[in-house]
Residue frames as qw, qx, qy, qz and C-alpha x, y, z in Angstrom:
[[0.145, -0.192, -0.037, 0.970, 166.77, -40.12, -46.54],
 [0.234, 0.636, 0.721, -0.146, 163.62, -38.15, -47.05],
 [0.150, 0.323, 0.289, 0.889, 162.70, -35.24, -49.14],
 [0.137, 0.369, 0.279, -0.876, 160.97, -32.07, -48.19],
 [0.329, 0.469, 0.759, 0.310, 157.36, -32.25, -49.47],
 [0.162, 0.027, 0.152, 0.975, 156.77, -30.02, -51.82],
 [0.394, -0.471, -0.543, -0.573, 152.81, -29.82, -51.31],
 [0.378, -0.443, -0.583, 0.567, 153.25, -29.56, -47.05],
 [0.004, 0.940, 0.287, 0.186, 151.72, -26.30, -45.83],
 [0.412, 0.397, -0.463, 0.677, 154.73, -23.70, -44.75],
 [0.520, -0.687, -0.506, 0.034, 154.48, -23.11, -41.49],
 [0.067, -0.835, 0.144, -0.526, 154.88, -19.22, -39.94],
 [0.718, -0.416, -0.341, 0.442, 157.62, -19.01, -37.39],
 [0.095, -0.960, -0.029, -0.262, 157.12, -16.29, -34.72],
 [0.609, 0.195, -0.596, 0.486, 160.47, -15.20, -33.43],
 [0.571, -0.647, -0.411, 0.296, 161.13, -15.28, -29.66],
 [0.392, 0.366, -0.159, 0.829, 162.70, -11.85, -28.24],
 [0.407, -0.660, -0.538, 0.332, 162.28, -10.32, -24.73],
 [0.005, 0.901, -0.039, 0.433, 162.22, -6.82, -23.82],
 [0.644, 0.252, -0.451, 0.563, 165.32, -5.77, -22.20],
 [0.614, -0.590, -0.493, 0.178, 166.06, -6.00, -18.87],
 [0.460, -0.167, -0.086, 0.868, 168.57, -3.34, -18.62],
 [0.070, -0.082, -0.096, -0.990, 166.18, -0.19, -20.16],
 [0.482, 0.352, 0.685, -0.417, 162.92, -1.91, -19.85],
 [0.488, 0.576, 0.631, 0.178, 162.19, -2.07, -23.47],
 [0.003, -0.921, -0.174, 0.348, 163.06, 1.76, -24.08],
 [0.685, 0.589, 0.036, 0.427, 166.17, 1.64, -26.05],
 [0.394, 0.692, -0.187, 0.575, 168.05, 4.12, -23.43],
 [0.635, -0.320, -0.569, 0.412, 169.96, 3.94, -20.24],
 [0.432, -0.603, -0.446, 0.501, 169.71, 5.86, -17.22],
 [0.310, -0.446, 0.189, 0.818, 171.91, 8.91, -18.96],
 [0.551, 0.703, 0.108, -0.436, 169.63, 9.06, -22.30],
 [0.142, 0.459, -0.768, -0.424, 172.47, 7.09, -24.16],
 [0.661, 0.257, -0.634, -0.308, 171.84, 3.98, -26.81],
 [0.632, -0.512, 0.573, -0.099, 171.83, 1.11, -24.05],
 [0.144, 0.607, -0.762, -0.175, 174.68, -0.91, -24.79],
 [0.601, -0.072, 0.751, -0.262, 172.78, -3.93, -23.59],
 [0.521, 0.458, 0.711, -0.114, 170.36, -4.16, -26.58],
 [0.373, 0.071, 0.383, 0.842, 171.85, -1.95, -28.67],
 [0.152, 0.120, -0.029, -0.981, 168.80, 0.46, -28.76],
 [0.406, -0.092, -0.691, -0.591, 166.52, -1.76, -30.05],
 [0.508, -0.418, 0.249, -0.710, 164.48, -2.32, -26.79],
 [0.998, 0.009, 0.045, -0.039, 164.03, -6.41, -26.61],
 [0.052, -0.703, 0.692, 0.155, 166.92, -8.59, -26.13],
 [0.780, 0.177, -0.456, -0.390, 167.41, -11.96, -27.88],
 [0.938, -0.321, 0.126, 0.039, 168.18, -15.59, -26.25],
 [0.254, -0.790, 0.485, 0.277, 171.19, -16.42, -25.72],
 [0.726, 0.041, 0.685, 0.031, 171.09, -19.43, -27.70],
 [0.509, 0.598, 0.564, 0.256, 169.83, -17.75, -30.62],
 [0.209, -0.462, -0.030, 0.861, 171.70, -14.89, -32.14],
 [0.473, 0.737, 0.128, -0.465, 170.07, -12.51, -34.23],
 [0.720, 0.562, 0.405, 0.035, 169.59, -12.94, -38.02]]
């Protein structure tokens, strides 16, 4: 087993997150509501990876 060195440099992870296909990145559908897709927030994560 190994240990995490404590003298390694950290290392900056950028997260991944598309702009949503359903508003185009706007945050509201068609009608001017919240789009349910992305919740408003204009990008949608992977599926793999759910938000934090």
């Amino acid at each position: 087993m190994t240990t995490p060195d404590e003298n390694a440099p950290a290392v900056e992870i950028t997260p991944k997150r598309w702009q949503c296909c359903h508003c185009g990145g706007g945050g509201l559908d068609s009608y001017g509501e919240t789009c349910r897709h992305c919740e408003g927030l204009g990008f949608c994560w992977p599926l793999s990876v759910p938000p934090a």
